[in-house]
C-alpha positions as CSV (number, residue, x, y, z in Angstrom):
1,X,33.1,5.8,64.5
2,X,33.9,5.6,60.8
3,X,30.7,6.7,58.9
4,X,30.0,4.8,55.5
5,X,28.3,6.3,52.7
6,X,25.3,5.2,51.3
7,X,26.1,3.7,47.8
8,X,23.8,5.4,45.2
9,X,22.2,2.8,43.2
10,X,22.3,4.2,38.9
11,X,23.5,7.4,40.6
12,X,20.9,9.7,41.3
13,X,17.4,9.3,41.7
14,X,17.1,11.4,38.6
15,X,19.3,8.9,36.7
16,X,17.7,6.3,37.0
17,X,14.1,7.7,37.0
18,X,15.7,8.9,33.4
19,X,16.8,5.0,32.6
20,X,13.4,3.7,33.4
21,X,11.8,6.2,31.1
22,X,14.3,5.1,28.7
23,X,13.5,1.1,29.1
24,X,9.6,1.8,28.6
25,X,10.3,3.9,25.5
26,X,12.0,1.1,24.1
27,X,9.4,-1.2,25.1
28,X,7.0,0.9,23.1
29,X,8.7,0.6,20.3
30,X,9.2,-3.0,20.1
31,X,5.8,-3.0,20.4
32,X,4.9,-1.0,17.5
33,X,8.5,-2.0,15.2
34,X,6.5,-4.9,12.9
35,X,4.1,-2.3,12.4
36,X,6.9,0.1,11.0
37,X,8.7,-2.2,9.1
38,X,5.2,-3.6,7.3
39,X,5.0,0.6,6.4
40,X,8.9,1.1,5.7
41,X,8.0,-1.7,3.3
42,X,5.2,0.2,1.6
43,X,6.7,3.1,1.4
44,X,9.4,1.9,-1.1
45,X,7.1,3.8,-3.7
46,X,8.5,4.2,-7.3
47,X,7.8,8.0,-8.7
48,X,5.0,8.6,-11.0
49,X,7.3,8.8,-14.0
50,X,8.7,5.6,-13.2
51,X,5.7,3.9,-13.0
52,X,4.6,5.0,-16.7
53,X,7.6,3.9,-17.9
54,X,7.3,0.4,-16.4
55,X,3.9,0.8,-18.0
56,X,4.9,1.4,-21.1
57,X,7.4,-1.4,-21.3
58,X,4.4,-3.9,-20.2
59,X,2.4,-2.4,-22.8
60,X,5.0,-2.3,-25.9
61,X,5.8,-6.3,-24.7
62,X,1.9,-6.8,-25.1
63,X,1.5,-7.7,-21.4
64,X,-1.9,-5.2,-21.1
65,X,-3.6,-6.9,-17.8
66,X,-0.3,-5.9,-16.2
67,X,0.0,-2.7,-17.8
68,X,-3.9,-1.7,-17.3
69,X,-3.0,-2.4,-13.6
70,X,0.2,-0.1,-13.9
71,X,-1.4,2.9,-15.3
72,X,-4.5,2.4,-12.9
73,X,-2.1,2.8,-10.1
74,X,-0.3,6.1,-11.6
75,X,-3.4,7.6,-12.3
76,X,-4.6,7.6,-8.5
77,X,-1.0,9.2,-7.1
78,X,-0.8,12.4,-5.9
79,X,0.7,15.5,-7.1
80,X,0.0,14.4,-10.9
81,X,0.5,16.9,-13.4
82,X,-1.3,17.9,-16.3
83,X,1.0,16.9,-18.7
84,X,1.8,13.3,-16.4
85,X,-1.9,13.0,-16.3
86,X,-2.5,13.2,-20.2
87,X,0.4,10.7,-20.7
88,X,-1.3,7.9,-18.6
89,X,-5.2,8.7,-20.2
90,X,-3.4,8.3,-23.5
91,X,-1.7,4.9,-22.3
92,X,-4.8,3.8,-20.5
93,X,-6.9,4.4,-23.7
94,X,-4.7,2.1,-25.7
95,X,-4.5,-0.7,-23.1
96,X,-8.7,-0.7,-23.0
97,X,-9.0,-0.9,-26.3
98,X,-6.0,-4.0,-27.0
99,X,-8.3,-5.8,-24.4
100,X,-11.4,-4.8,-26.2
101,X,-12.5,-2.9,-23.6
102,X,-14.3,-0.3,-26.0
103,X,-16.2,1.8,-23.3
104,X,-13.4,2.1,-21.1
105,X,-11.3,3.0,-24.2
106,X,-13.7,5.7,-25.2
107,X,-13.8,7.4,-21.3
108,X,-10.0,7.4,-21.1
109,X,-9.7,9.3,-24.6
110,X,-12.3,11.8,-23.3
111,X,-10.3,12.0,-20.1
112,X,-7.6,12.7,-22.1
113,X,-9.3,15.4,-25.0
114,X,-10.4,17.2,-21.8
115,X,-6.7,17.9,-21.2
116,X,-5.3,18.0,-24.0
117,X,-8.1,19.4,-26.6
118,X,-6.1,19.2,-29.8
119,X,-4.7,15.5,-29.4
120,X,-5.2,13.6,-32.8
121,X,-4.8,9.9,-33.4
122,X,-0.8,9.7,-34.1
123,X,0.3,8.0,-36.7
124,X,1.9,5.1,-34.9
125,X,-1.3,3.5,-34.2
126,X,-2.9,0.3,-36.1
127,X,-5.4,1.8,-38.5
128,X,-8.2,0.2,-36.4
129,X,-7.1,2.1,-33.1
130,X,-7.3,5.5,-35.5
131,X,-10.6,5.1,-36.5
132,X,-11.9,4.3,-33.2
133,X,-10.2,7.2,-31.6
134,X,-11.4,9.3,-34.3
135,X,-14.9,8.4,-34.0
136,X,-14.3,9.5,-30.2
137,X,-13.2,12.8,-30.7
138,X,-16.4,13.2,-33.5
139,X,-18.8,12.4,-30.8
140,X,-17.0,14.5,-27.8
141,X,-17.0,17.4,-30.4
142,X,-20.3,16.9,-30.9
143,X,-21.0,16.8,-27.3
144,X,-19.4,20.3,-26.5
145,X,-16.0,19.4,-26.4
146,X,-16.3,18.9,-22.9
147,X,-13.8,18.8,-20.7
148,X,-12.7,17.6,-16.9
149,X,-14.8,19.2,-14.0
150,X,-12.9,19.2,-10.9
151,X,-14.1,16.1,-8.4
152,X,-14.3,15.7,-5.0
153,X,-11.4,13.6,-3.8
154,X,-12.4,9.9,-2.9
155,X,-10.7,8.2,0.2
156,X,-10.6,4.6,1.3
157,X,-10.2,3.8,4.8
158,X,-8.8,0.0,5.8
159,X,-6.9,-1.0,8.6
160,X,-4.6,-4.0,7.2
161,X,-4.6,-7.4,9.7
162,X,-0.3,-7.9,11.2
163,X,-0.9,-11.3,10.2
164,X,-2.7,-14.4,8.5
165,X,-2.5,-18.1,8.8
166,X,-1.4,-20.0,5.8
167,X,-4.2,-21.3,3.7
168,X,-6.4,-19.8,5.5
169,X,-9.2,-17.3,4.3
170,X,-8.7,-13.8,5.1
171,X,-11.6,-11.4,4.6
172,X,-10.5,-7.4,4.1
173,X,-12.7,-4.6,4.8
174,X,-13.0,-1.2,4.0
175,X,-15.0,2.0,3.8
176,X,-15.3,4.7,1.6
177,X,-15.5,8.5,1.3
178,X,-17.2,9.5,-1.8
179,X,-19.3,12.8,-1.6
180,X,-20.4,12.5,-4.9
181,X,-20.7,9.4,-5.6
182,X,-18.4,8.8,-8.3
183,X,-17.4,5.0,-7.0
184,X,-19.8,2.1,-8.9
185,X,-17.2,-0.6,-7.5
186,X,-14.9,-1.4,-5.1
187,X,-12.0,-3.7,-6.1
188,X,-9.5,-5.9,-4.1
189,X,-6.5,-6.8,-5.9
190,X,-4.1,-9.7,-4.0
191,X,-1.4,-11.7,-5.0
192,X,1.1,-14.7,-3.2
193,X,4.1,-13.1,-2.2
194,X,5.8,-9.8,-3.9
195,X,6.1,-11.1,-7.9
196,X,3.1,-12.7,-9.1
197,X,0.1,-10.6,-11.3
198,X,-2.3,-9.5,-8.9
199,X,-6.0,-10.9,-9.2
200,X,-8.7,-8.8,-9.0
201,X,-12.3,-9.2,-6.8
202,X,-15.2,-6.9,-7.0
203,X,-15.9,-6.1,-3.1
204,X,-19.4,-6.8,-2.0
205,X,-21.5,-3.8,0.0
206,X,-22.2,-5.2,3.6
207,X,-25.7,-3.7,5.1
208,X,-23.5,-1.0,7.7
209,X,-21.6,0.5,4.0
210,X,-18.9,-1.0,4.0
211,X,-16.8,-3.1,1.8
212,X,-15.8,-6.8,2.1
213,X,-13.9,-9.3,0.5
214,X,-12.0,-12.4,1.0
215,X,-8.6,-13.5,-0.6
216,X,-8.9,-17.6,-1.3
217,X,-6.8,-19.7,1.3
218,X,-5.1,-20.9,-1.7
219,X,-3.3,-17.3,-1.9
220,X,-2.3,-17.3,1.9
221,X,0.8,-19.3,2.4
222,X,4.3,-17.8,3.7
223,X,6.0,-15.2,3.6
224,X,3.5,-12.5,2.8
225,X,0.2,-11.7,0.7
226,X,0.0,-8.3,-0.8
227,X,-2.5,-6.3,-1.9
228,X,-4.2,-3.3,-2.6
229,X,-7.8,-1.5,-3.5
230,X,-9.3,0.5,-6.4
231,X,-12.3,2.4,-6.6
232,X,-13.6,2.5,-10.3
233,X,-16.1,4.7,-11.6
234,X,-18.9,4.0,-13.8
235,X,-16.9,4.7,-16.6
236,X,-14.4,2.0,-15.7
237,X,-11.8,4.3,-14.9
238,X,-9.9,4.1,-11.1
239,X,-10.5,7.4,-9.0
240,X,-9.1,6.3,-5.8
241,X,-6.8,3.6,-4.3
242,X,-4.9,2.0,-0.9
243,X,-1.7,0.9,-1.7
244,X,-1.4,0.4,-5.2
245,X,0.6,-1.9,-7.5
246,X,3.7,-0.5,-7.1
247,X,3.4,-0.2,-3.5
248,X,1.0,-2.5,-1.9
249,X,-0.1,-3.7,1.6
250,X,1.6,-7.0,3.0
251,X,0.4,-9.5,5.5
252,X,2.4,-11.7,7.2
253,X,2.3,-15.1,6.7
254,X,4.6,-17.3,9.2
255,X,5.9,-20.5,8.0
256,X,4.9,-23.7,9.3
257,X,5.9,-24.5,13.1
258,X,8.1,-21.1,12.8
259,X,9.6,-19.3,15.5
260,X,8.6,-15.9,15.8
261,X,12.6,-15.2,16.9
262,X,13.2,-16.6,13.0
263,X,10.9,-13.3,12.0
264,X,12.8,-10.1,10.6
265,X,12.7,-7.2,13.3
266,X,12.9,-10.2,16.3
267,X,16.3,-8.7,17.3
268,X,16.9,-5.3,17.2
269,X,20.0,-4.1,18.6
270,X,20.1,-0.7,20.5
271,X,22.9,0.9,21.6
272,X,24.7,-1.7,24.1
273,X,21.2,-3.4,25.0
274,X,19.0,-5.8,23.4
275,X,15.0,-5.8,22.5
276,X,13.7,-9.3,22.7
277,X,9.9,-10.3,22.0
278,X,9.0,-13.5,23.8
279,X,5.6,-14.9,22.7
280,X,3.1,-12.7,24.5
281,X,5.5,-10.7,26.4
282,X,8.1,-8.3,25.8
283,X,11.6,-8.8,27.8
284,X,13.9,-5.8,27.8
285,X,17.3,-6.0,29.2
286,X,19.3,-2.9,28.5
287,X,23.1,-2.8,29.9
288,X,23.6,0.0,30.7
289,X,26.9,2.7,31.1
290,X,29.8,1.9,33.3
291,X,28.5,3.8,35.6
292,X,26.0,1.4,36.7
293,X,27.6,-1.8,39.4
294,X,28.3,-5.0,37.5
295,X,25.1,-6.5,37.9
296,X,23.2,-3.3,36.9
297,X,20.4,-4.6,34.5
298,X,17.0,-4.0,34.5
299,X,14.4,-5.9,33.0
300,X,11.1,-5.2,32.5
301,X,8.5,-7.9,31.6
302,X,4.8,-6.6,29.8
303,X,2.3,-9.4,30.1
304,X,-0.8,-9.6,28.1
């Protein structure tokens, strides 16, 4: 009696035990890819140095809303150093006080003396911005010549929504750390998609702590909103921020009657297989070596 052998299907049990692992691995991360493209996205960050530069260039082309929002943002970055940290006081003193914004003007240029105690009014400022700067260094001389005590770190903790419908309301939240109380408010800058100037909301304390706010449906409308928040201190000067201007959160906003599949990240090839997102379920169909049979495909389907 001739005896057949058993055909193997994938091989060993091992194999294919292995291949199954593989498939819900990849289901995984379909599952979590919009997620890591939305913070690929965010994480395009421009360098500290950069970011005073673009500041500058806003300032010397007398665009100071933009370039308050620019030095804002490189003042809150880590890893700062004294000498980066002076540059941007300096900056942010000028941009206060070409808005009028005399108190903010006068903090920033303490900030600043604190670092840098022998910094004098240069010459290349309007004779107005000298004597207001040199009235500021009278008064912090008079005050001690104080200079920068070392704060506790401020965090801001948000989770950011994958999507919104356009023109629709969408209504942020957020929470903060602040051991010393060093935030007076809570700010929510958004704009329409990635090139507009960002407008700014105070946040309004809910009864648990927390922080609310809601960008306008008129700002929601496809591809994306951005956004980011600033905690300001009573001196009108940021010590804390969530994305910033240079790299800010994004929402999703689908077009009208659009197909998810239309969506970057829908397809993403891997290997010889492909990863396919289907409404509420995720298909899978990985072809896989030629050592498989033919018809050796395996599919996996994950309802909601």
């Amino acid at each position: 009696m001739e005896t057949r052998k058993r055909p193997l299907f994938f091989g060993t049990v091992a194999a294919m035990m292995l291949r199954i692992a593989l498939c819900l691995g990849l289901c995984l991360a379909a599952s979590i890819a919009p997620v890591a493209t939305s913070v690929a996205h965010a994480q395009r960050a421009e360098t500290t140095q950069s970011i005073i530069q673009r500041g500058q260039s806003e300032y010397d082309d007398l665009r100071f809303q933009e370039a308050l929002q620019t030095f804002s943002a490189a003042l809150v970055r880590a890893g700062n150093t004294p000498a980066d940290l002076a540059r941007i006081y300096r900056y942010l003193a000028l941009t206060y006080l070409a808005l009028d914004r005399r108190e903010e003007a006068e903090g920033a240029y303490r900030s600043l003396l604190g670092l840098a105690p022998d910094t004098m009014p240069g010459s290349d400022m309007s004779p107005r911005f000298r004597e207001f700067f040199t009235q500021v260094r009278t008064r912090w001389e008079a005050d001690g010549r104080p200079g920068l005590p070392p704060p506790a770190p401020v965090n801001i903790a948000h989770r950011s929504p994958p999507q919104a419908e356009r023109e629709q309301e969408v209504t942020l939240t957020a929470t903060l750390e602040d051991r010393d109380q060093r935030v007076a408010t809570l700010v929510l800058a958004y704009r329409q998609g990635t090139s507009a100037v960002f407008q700014r909301l105070d946040m309004t304390r809910d009864a648990d702590g927390s922080f609310s706010a809601t960008i306008p449906a008129s700002a929601v409308s496809p591809p994306l909103v951005e956004y980011y928040f600033e905690a300001i201190d009573a001196g009108g000067l940021p010590v804390a921020g969530r994305g910033d201007v240079a790299a800010p959160l994004r929402i999703a906003v689908p077009a009208p009657g659009g197909d998810i599949t239309s969506e970057p990240g829908f397809w993403i090839a891997i290997g010889g297989g492909a990863l396919v997102l289907i409404g509420g379920a995720i298909a899978l169909g990985v072809v896989l070596s030629n050592q498989a049979p033919p018809n050796g495909t395996l599919v996996f389907t994950i309802n909601d």
